[in-house]
N, C-alpha and C positions, 0 to 999 in steps of 0.2 A: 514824504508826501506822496501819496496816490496821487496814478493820474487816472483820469475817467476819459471816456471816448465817447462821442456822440452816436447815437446810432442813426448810421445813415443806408443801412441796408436796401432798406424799400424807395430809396433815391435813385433816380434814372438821370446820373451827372451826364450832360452836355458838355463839350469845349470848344473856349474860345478859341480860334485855332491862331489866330495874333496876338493873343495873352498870355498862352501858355496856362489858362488855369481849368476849370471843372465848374459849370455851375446851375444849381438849378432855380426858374423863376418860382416863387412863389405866389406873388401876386399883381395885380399890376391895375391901378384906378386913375381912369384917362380926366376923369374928371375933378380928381385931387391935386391930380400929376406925381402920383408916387410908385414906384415899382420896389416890389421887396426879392431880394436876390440870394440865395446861399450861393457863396461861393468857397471853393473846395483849392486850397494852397498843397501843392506839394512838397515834400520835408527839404528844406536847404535849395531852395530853385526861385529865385526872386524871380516874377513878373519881368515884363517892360516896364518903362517910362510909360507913364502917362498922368493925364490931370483929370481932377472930376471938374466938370461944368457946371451940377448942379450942388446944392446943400447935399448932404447925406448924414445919416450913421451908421455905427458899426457895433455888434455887438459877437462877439468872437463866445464860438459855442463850444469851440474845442483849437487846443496846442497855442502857440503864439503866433499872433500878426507880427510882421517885423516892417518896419519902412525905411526905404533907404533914397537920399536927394541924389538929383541928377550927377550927383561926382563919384556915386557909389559909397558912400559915407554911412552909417547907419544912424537913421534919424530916431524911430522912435521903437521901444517891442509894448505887443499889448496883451494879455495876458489872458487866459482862457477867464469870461467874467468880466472883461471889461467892455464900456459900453463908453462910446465917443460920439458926439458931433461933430460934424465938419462943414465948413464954410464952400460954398464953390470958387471957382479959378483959386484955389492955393495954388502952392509952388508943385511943379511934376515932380512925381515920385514913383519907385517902384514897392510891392508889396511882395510879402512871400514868406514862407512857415517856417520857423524854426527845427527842430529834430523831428517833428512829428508832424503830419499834416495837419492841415487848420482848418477849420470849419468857422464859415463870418458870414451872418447874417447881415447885408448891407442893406438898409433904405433909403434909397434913394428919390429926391423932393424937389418938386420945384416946378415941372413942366412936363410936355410931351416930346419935347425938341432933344437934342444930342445933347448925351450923358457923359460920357467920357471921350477925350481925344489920348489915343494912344501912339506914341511915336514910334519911329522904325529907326533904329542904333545907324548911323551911317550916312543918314538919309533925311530928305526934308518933308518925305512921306506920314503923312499924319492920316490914321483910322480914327472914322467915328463911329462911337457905338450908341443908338437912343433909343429915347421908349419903344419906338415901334419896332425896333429888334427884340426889345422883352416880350412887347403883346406879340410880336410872331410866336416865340418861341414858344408862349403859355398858350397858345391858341392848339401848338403840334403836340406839348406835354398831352392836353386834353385829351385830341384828335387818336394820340398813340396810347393813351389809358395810363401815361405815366404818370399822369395827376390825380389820379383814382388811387396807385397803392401808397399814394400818403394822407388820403384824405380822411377826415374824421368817419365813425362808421358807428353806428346804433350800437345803443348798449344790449 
């Protein structure tokens, strides 16, 4: 079986720098409460722990999503194609790519308020990360023209 790669060239990946991952905002409607996120897994390097607060889905544009429960166990893999909903407050999990890096378009629904709590290994330190982290971020993509070289362009 081929495998195909996403072309993410003209992407200007940001990181999370307490997730360990790469990601850029796409969109983000205050008045929906949805923010849409590429984010960018590295091959064999799971995530932190952390929960989502709000609904979401996922829909993986390249290699595999893997999830693994807070024991380190491996919960579920999702397959480049596949496209999930998710409930908010499930169980903490961490995420992270199989052999190849993972490209997951996540939409996230529900609010403007905190999106994810991510936890610190060790520790009873909890990061939130929420909307107004994504409207920053799409606000500097703009600002810096990195939202310009993926944006759609006259024929």
């Amino acid at each position: 079986m081929q495998s195909y790669q996403f072309d993410d060239r003209n992407i200007t990946w940001r990181t999370f720098d307490y997730l360990g991952t790469q990601y850029y905002v796409q969109a983000v409607d205050a008045a929906m409460g949805i923010a849409d996120v590429l984010i960018k897994f590295q091959p064999n390097t799971p995530g932190k722990l952390h929960q989502h607060l709000m609904g979401y889905s996922t829909f993986v544009l390249q290699g595999e999503l893997r999830f693994w429960r807070p024991d380190g166990s491996l919960k579920e893999v999702r397959v480049a194609g596949s496209y999930v909903q998710g409930a908010a407050n499930g169980e903490p999990h961490s995420e992270g790519a199989g052999d190849q890096a993972a490209i997951v378009l996540f939409s996230i629904r529900g609010g403007t308020g905190d999106m994810f709590a991510v936890f610190e290994e060790g520790s009873d330190e909890v990061h939130k990360l929420g909307f107004s982290d994504f409207q920053a971020a799409l606000a500097d993509q703009v600002a810096t023209g990195a939202a310009a070289k993926v944006a759609a362009r006259a024929a």
